[in-house]
C-alpha positions in Angstrom: 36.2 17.8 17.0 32.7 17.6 16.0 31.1 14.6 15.1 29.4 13.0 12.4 26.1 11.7 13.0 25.2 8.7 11.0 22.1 6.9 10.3 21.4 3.2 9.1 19.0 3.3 6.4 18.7 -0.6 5.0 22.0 -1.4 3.6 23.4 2.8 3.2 24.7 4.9 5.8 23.3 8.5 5.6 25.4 11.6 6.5 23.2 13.8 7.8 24.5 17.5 6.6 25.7 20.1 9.5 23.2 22.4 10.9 24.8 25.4 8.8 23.9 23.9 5.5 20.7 22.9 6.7 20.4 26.6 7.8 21.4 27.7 4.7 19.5 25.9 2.1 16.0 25.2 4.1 15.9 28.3 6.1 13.3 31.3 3.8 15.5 34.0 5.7 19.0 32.7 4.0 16.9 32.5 1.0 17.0 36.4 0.6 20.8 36.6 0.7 20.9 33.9 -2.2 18.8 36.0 -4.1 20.8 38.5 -3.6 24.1 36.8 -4.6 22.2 34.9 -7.7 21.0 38.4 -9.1 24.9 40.2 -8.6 26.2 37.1 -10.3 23.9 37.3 -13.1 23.9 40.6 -13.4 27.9 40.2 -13.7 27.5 37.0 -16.3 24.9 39.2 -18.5 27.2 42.5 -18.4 30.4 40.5 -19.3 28.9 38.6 -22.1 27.8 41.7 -23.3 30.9 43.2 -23.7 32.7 40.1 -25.3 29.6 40.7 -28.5 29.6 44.2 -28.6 33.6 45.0 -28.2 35.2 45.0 -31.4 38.4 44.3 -30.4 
């Protein structure tokens, strides 16, 4: 089981995240595939909303 390393900052305890997230959300390579995944889901939002105005039924 992994563990959680902690760090004593005054009187809070910070959880530092796993190295995945930090990959994720720091890294500018993993910020191309969540460009990609923001444009398909926008893309998806836009074309649905589109349909709910311009469908008449």
């Amino acid at each position: 089981m992994d563990r959680i390393i902690t760090r004593q900052v005054g009187k809070y305890v910070m959880v530092e995240d796993p190295p995945i997230a930090r990959w994720l959300f720091s890294n500018t390579i993993a910020a191309w595939g969540w460009l990609a995944i923001r444009l398909y889901v926008g893309n998806e939002w836009i074309t649905a909303a589109y349909h709910k105005v311009i469908d008449p039924g």
